[in-house]
Phi, psi and omega in degrees: 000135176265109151244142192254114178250140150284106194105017177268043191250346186297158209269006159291008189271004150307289179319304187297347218261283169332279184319310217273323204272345165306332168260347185296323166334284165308283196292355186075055158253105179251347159223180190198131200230146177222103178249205170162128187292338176242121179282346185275328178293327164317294181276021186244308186264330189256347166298327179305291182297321165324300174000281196307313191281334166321303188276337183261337183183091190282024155254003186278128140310139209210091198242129174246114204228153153306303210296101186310299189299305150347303208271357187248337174308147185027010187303166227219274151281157165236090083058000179354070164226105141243211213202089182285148171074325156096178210281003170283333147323299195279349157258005159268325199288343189274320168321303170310339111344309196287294190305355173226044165075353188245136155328115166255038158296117184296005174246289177286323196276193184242019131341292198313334202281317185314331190273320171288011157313294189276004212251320192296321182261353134317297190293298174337281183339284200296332189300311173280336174288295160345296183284299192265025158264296182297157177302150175287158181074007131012112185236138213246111132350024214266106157288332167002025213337159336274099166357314186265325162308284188310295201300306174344280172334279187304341193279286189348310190263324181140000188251096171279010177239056173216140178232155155280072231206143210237154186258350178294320138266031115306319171293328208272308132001306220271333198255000167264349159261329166304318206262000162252348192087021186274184198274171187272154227005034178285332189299139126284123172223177176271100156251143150218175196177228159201173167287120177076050173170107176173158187239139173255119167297324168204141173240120204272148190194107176038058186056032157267142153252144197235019183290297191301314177308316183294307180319295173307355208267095180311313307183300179307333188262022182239323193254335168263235175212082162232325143351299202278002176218169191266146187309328187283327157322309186295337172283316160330298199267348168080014178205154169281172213235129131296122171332331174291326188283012147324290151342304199264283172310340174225049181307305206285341174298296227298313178323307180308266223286316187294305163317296206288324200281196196270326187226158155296163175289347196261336160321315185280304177286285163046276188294293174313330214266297157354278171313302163278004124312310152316313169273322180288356202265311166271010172248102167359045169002317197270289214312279187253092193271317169326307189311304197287335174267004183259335171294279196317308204309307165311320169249347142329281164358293185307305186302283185325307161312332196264343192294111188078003183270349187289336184268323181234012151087011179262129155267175193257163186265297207300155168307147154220153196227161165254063188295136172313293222234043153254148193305165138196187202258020152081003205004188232309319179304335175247003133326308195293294223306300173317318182285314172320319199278308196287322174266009148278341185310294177082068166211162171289190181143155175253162150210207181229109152224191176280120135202175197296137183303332156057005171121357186286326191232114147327146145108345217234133164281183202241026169261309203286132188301107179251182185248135170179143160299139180238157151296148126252122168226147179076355201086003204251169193252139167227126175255167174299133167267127193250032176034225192289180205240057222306143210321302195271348169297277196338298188300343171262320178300331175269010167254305164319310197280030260167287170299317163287348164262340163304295155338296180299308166299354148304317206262354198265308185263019185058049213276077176336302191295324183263017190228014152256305161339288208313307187283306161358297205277340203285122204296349146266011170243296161049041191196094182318344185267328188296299203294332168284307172302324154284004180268313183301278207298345165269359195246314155308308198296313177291340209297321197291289141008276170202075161067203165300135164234177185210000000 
């Protein structure tokens, strides 16, 4: 079996390395292709990950290619995350944003449209590459940011054998079995939503739901990331919180502490990436891989301690390091993974991805994409249906979503009108003069991308 990651020059491409050569065994992955369009990050990060499948599992073919189509021919799966225009793109899209006062969070904020401006006709391209290369029924990943546009957007046009998918609740599992002491990917929970805005109704722990113990739990808001919100709020909504809904529930700290810091969170990866791509850039990678991993570990590090803090002012405590061969929860790579493993089974199972709602969220069409636990049966995604909904929960998720089908439709006819309606409706913009004036400046920021709007 052939899986294909797009982007695989990215400096997270270690991890996917990791996941994929711990299962490839299982799963019948016998080659794995890393592609990527920027060749110096190719040969600095996707050589790193050969390393990694070299040491973990010397029958994988293991291949690094320029060549979209090479790298998409008979794949079996495909992997999607990249990053168009790169991280100098993406601190202007938070600046523009920053500077008339609205959150320039590249997901939750009103970044993200600027960013699926460039990210959706990139991804189109591989996608039509994909239908007439790859084996039929190929089914396409997509990580990409911001998830819930792009997966719209992309269903919107028609590639219906693409899912979305985020390590964020699942990491958020993960970090609910350290604090009971459970085996690593035993948690469950009930989520719904959207991306970087879902709820969990319950989370299963050695066949308990342990939620409402976790809401109470002090000890959970010092070890997970639950840190970023007050108990009383997680009692109110009667659910645990994705971490992005911060955003949302503390807008004005977060602008407030992001204005105050010294740098954005997109200023800060730039910068750590810059640097570090600099030093690894003079070394051999393969030859002194030891070297090369002690240069990541360290400005990885840098990032990953830094996550959110510029925004809500909390830092993470613990070290982080990168062991080869320690268990960990596989993060977005072992989302895709999980779904191979449950339909190679030819048994059921859940998990949580992006698919179309089909009916699941009372309020919701039944085109429109959400983040919710699914079946996967036959290979196929069935999500749970969780009919209503609480009230108020429901109502900020149908203002987004609201917003992310104005945005897909925006970015599929280059739609001036519909992608100020889009920013109008998003509840951190939430101002027809702000949304115009940003919609002019991203349609400037973007014109190299993608052409002309009307």
């Amino acid at each position: 079996m052939k899986l294909t990651v797009i982007g695989g020059g990215g400096v997270r491409s270690m991890f996917l390395a990791k996941s994929i050569a711990r299962k490839a065994e299982q799963l019948g992955i016998d080659e794995l292709v890393f592609m990527d369009n920027d060749e110096k990050k190719l040969n600095i990060y996707g050589k790193m990950a050969g390393v990694v499948v070299g040491k973990l599992n010397e029958n994988i073919k293991f291949t690094l290619t320029t060549d979209a189509k090479d790298a998409v021919s008979d794949a079996d799966y495909v992997i999607t995350t990249i990053r168009v225009g790169g991280d100098d793109m993406r601190v202007k899209d938070e600046r523009i944003a920053l500077d008339m006062g609205v959150l320039g969070q590249e997901t939750t904020g009103a970044a993200g449209l600027s960013f699926a401006m460039r990210s959706v006709g990139a991804l189109a391209e591989y996608c039509e590459l994909i239908k007439k290369f790859a084996k039929p029924g190929c089914k396409v990943f997509n990580f990409t940011n911001p998830a819930g546009v792009v997966s719209q957007t992309l269903r919107d046009m028609g590639y219906d054998f693409t899912y979305g998918i985020c390590d964020a609740p699942s990491g958020m599992l993960r970090t609910f079995e350290k604090l009971y002491g459970a085996e690593p990917g035993s948690a469950e929970g009930e989520l719904y939503g959207l991306n970087h805005l879902s709820y969990f109704k319950s989370v299963i722990i050695n066949g308990r739901d342990v939620l409402r113990e976790i809401i109470e739990n002090d000890r959970a808001y010092e070890e997970t990331d639950l840190r970023y919100f007050e108990k009383s709020l997680l009692r109110e909504r009667n659910a645990i919180l994705n971490e992005y809904l911060y955003y949302f529930y503390y807008r004005e700290k977060a602008v407030a502490n992001i204005l105050n810091a010294p740098m954005t969170r997109g200023e800060q990866i730039a910068m750590i990436n810059e640097k570090m791509t600099a030093e690894l850039e003079n070394i051999d990678v393969e030859k002194d891989f030891d070297k090369a991993l002690a240069i990541f570990e360290y400005w990885y590090g840098e990032r990953e301690n830094n996550y959110m803090a510029a925004e809500s002012g909390v830092k993470r405590k613990a070290k982080w390091h990168f062991d080869i061969y320690e268990e960990d929860d596989g993060g977005y790579a072992g989302v895709a993974l999980k779904f191979m493993e449950i339909a190679q089974s030819g048994k059921t199972g859940s998990m949580i991805l992006c698919v179309p709602n089909n009916g699941a969220l009372s309020g919701l069409k039944e085109s429109d994409v959400v983040e919710i636990t699914c079946d996967i049966i036959n290979g196929n995604a069935v999500p749970h249906r969780f009919g209503e909904v609480d009230e108020q929960n429901l109502e900020l998720i149908r203002r987004v979503k609201m917003y992310e089908r104005l945005s897909s439709e925006a970015i599929r006819t280059l739609s001036r009108t519909r992608a100020i309606e889009a920013l109008t409706m998003h509840p951190l913009v939430a101002s027809y003069s702000l949304a115009s004036a940003l919609t002019d400046k991203y349609i400037e920021h973007n014109k190299e991308y993608t052409g002309d709007w009307v």
